[in-house]
Structures are given as structure tokens and as C-alpha cells.
C-alpha positions in Angstrom: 90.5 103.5 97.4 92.8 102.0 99.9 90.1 102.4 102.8 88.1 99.8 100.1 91.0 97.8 99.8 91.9 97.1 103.4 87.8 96.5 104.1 87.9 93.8 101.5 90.9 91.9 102.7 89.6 92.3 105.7 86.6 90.7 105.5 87.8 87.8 103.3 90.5 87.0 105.6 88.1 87.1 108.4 85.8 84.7 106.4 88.7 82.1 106.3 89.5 82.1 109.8 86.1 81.4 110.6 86.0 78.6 108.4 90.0 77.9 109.4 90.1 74.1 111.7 93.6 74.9 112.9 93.2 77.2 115.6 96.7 78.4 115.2 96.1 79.6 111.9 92.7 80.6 112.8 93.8 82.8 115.2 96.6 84.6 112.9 93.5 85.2 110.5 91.7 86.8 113.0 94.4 89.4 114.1 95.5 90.0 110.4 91.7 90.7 109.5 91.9 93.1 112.6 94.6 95.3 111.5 93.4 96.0 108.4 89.8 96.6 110.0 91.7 99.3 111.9 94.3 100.7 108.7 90.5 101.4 107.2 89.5 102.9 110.2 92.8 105.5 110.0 91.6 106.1 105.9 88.2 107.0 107.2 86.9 110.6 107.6 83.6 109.3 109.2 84.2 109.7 113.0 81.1 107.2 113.3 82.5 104.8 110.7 86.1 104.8 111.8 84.4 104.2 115.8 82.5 100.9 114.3 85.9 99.1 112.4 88.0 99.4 115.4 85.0 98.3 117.5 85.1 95.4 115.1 88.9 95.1 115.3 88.9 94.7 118.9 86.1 91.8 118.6 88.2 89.9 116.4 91.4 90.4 118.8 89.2 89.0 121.1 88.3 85.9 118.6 91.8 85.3 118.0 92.3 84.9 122.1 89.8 82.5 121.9 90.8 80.6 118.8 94.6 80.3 120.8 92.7 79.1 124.2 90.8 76.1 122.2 94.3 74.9 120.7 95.2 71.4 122.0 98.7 72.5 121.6 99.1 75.7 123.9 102.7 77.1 123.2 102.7 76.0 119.8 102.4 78.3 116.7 101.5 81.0 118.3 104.2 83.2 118.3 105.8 84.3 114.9 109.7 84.5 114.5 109.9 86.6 111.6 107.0 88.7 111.2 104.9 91.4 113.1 101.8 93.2 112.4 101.7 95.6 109.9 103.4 98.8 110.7 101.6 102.0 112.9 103.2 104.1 110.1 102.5 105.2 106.0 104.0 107.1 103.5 102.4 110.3 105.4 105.2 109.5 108.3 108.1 109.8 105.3 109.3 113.4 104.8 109.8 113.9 101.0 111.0 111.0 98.9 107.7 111.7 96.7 109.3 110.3 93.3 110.3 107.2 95.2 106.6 107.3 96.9 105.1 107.8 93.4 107.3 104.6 91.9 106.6 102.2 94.4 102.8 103.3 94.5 102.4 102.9 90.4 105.1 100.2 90.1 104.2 97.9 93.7 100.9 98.9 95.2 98.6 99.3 92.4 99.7 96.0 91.1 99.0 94.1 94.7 95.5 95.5 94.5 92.9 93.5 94.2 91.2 96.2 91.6 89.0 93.3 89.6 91.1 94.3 86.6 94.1 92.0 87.4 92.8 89.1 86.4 91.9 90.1 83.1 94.9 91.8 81.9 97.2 88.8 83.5 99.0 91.1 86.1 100.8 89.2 88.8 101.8 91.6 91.7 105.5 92.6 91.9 107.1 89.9 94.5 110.5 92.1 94.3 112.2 95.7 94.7 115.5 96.4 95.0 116.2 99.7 96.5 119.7 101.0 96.1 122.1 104.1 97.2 124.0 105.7 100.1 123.2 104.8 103.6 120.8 106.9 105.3 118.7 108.0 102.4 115.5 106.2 104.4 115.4 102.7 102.3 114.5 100.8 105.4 111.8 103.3 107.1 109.8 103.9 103.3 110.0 100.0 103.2 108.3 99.9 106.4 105.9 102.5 105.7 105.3 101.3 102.4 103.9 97.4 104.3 102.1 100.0 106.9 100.7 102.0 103.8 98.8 98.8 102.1 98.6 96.9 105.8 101.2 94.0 105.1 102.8 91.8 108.0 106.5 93.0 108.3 109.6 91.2 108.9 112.8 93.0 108.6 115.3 90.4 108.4 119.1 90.9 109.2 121.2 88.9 106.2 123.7 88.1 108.9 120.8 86.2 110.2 120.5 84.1 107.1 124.1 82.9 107.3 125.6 80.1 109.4 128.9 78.4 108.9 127.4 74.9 108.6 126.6 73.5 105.9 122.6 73.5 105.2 121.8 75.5 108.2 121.6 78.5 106.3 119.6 77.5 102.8 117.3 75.9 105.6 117.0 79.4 107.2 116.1 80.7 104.1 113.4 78.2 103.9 112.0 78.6 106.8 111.7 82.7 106.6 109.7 82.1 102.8 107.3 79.2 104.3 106.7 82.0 107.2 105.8 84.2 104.4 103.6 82.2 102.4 101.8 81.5 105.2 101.5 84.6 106.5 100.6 86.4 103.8 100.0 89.5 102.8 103.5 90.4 103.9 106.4 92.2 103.2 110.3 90.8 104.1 113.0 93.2 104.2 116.4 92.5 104.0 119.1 95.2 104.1 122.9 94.7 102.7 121.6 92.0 100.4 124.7 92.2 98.8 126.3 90.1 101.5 123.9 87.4 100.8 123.7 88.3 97.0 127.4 88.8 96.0 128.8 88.0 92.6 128.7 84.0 92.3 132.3 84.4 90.2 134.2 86.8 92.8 135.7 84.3 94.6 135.2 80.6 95.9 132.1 80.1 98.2 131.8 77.4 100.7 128.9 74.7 100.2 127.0 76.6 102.6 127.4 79.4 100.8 126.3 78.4 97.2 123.1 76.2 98.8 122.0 79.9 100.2 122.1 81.1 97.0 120.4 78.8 95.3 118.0 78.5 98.3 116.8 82.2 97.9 116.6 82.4 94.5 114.3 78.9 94.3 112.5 81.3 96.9 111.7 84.0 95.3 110.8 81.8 91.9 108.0 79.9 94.4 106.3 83.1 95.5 105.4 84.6 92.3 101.6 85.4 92.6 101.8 85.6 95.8 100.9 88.7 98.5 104.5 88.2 99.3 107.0 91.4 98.4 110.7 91.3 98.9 112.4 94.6 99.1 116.0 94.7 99.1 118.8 97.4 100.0 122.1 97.6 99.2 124.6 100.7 99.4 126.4 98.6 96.3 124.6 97.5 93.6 127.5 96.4 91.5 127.6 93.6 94.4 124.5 92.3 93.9 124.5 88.9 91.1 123.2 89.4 88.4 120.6 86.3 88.8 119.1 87.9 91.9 118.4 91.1 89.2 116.9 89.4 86.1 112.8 89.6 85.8 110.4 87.9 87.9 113.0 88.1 91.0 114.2 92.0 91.5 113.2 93.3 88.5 111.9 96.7 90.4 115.0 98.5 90.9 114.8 102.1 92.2 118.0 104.4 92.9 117.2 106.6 96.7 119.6 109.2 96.8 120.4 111.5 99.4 117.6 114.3 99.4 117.2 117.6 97.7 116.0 121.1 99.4 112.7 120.6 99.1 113.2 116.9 100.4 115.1 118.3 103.5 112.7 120.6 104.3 109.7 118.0 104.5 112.0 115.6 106.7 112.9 118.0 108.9 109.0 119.1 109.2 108.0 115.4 110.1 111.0 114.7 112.9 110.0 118.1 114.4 106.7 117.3 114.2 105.0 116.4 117.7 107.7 118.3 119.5 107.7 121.1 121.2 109.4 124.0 119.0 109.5 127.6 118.0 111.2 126.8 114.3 109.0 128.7 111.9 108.6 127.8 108.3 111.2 130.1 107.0 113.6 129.2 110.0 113.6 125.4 108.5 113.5 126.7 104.7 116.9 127.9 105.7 118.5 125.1 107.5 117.1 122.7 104.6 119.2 124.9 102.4 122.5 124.9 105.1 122.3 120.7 105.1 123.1 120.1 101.6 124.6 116.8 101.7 122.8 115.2 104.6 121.2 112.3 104.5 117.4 111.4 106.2 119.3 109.7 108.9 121.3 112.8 109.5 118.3 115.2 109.2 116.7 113.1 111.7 120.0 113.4 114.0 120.2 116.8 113.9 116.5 117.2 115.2 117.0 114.4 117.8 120.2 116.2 119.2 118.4 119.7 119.2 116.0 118.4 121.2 118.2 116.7 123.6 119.8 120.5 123.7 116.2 122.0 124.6 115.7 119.3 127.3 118.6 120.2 129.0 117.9 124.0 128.8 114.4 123.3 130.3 116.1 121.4 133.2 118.5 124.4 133.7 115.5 126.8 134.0 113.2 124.5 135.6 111.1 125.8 132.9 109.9 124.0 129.3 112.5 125.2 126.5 110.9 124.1 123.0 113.3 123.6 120.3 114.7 126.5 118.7 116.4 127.7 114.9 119.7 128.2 116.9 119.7 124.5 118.6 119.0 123.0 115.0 121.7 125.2 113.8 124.3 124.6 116.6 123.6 120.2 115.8 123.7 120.7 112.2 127.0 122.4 112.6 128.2 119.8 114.7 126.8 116.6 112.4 129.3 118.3 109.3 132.1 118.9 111.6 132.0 115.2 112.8 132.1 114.5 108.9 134.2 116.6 108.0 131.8 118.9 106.3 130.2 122.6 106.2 126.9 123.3 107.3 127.6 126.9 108.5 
């Protein structure tokens, strides 16, 4: 289904830049047709059809060169300061998290599908998620994977970005990062601790600045309804977020990701060992998954990173290749919970 999907965006979008006069814009078409050429390629079990799209997703790499080398304004446009091709990773690349997976499949990816039954039944894709829970539960990587899943541009945008202590400068930021969007479209903007752009508009007194932000973003988010634009937002406080970001047509998808259960732990510490030289057998990693209760994704992933950093410095001991082992997984998990004062002995 989505190997369909990404062929037909990719052809239409092709389509336009060929027919595109700007050769700026011309250009972008060309590369964004491209990547989805070569996300069809990766849903592909056809060794001969996966060879022919990224045959074709090189040629139009090439036509976007040539669309850039017939600007009369070299240097201009070309360059994007928000966004980046979509994402080299899917929801395959997220351990676990497979009720969150399901949601955002059923509630954001169906729904930006061009399945020919939108239309009639007056769907309008979801423009905004709001993801919300403790830090390090993974709302930022199954954001990313979730763009590189349907083949979206990607812009993860740092709210501290968005603010500036003169007045305009920031609602003018703002601006600019939605025009970027709309015109880059399909696309996904994420913006963690949205709560410090988002707070409570009666908690205390906000600058001029401040309330022409606000009112900046959420004129935003009204303008792209209908569009292949999706907003997904993260805060660790969801109490802080106002309520007039929260009401429908704005972030009315909210999901709770919470820190991750056995079974959860087990799957992200299978994908972070993954590719890595290791002797952990299934059982080995059943039982640290049941030692880590507590840990976050972020901390799973630490515990693997530093057990390999362990194993790289036994292998330069014995001049020899050490892969990872149970006992340096157990040795940085027991570290991780002493550092936090926990217990994962």
C-alpha cells in the first residue's frame, strides 16, 4: 500500500516540476519526487523493480542539478533553512511503541493518504499531534520515523529558535517556518517543549513579542488545514500547554508515550544492538528487559551505547575483536540506575 502511495506522489510531483517555470522550485520537485521514488524502492520485494526506481531517482537528482544550473539567480533558493529530505528511517527502526505505532498509523497516516475515498467522505488529513509524557520515551525519533515512514520533508525545529526578544521578530519567525512548509510540502515540522512557546496565555504577563507569537502560530496552524503539512508537538507537561493550541482542528490528536513496558524494552534493546557485534542471546536480553524496569528508550539506548564502548576497549586490550556481551549490558545498566539513583541489579 504505501509502496503505491509513494509511486503516486512521486510521479505527480515529478509531473509539476516538469511543468514548474521557477527553477528553484523545479528543482525541489525534482528531489522530493526522487526520495519517494527511492522510499518505494525500500517497500519493494522485487530486486529488479526496486534496481529501476532508484535508477529513476538518481535521474531526477540529476534533473534537479540541472534545473539549479539554469537559474538566473545562482545562490538563491536553493538551500532550505528548515527542512531536510525525508528521513533514512521508519517505524521498523523504533523498538516497540506498537500502540503508539498503531495510533498514529489509523489516526495520521491513513488519513494523509491519498486512498480516492477522501474526497468523498470529506476527510481532511490531521495537520496536528501532540505527543506527551516523560523525557526519553522516544517522542522525537517515532516523529522522525513516522515523516520517513510516509516519505515527508522533516524539520525539527528548536522552540528556542522561535523566540526573540524583539518585538515582531519572533511571530515573523513563525511565518517564515509555515510559508517553508506550505511550500514544501508534504512535510512534517517538529517542535519539542512546545510548552515554552505554548504556555498558558493567563499565567502571567507576556511581552508584545510574546502574545504576537502566539497568535502568529495559531493563525498558522488555522491556514494549513488541508494541507500535506503535519505538526507534531512534545511536551514533558501537558498541563502547560494552552488550551487554544488543544481545541480541534489545531492539536486535536493527543497521544500519552510513556516509558516502556517489558516487552517494549526488549524490542528497543534488539534494535540498538542490532548491527553490532554481540554475543547477547534472546534469553540474555529477555532478562535485562525485565532488570531495566523504569528506563526510558533514551536510557535503553544508553546502556547499549556504553556496553559497546566497554567491548571496544576490551578488543583494544587484546588486540583482538570483543563483541558485546550480557555482562557489559549488565555492568551499564547497573551503572545508568546508580547515576539515578535507582536499582537495576
Amino acid at each position: 500500500m504505501l509502496k503505491a502511495e509513494f509511486e503516486s506522489r512521486a510521479g505527480k510531483l515529478r509531473e509539476k516540476a516538469e511543468e514548474e517555470s521557477d527553477p528553484e522550485q523545479a528543482s525541489q520537485l525534482y528531489r522530493r519526487s526522487g526520495s519517494l521514488y527511492r522510499k518505494a524502492a525500500e517497500k519493494t520485494e522485487n530486486d529488479e523493480k526496486a534496481s529501476a526506481l532508484n535508477q529513476l531517482a538518481e535521474q531526477l537528482d540529476r534533473e534537479a542539478e540541472k534545473a539549479l544550473n539554469r537559474s538566473d539567480h545562482p545562490g538563491q533558493g536553493r538551500s532550505l533553512s528548515y527542512f531536510s529530505s525525508p528521513p533514512d528511517v521508519d517505524f521498523s527502526d523504533v523498538g516497540g511503541m506498537e500502540e503508539l505505532k498503531a495510533r498514529l498509523r489509523d489516526r495520521v497516516i491513513t488519513q494523509l493518504q491519498d486512498t480516492g475515498f477522501r474526497e468523498d467522505l470529506g476527510v481532511s488529513p490531521t495537520n496536528g499531534v501532540l505527543l506527551y509524557g516523560p523525557p526519553g520515551t522516544g517522542k522525537t525519533m517515532v516523529s522522525k520515523a513516522l515523516a520517513g515512514e510516509i516519505g515527508f520533508h522533516w524539520a525539527e525545529v528548536d522552540t528556542a529558535d522561535l523566540v526573540s526578544k524583539y518585538v515582531g521578530e519572533s511571530a515573523e519567525q513563525v511565518q517564515d517556518l509555515f510559508r517553508e512548509a506550505v511550500r514544501v510540502q508534504p512535510c512534517v515540522i517538529f517542535l519539542d517543549e512546545i510548552d515554552a512557546l505554548a504556555s498558558p496565555r493567563g499565567s502571567g504577563v507576556k511581552t508584545d513579542s510574546e502574545q504576537q507569537r502566539v497568535n502568529q502560530f495559531l493563525q498558522s496552524l488555522d491556514r494549513i488545514q488541508g494541507d500535506d503539512v503535519l505538526v507534531i508537538a512534545a511536551t514533558n507537561l501537558i498541563e502547560e500547554v494552552d488550551s487554544a493550541f488543544r481545541r480541534t482542528g489545531r492539536f486535536d490528536v493527543e497521544i500519552r508515550v510513556g516509558l516502556p513496558d517489558v516487552d517494549a524494552r526488549r524490542k528497543i534493546l534488539k534494535v540498538h544492538l542490532s548491527g553490532r557485534e554481540h554475543r547477547v542471546s534472546g534469553n540474555e536480553i529477555q532478562r535485562l528487559a525485565e532488570r531495566t524496569d523504569g528506563f526510558s528508550g533514551s536510557d535503553l539506548e544508553a546502556v547499549v551505547e556504553h556496553a559497546a564502548q566497554e567491548a571496544h576497549i576490551d578488543s583494544i586490550e587484546d588486540d583482538l575483536l570483543q563483541p558485546i556481551t550480557y555482562e557489559h549490558l549488565s555492568s551499564a545498566a547497573s551503572q545508568l540506575a546508580s547515576q539515578d539513583g535507582g536499582d537495576a541489579g
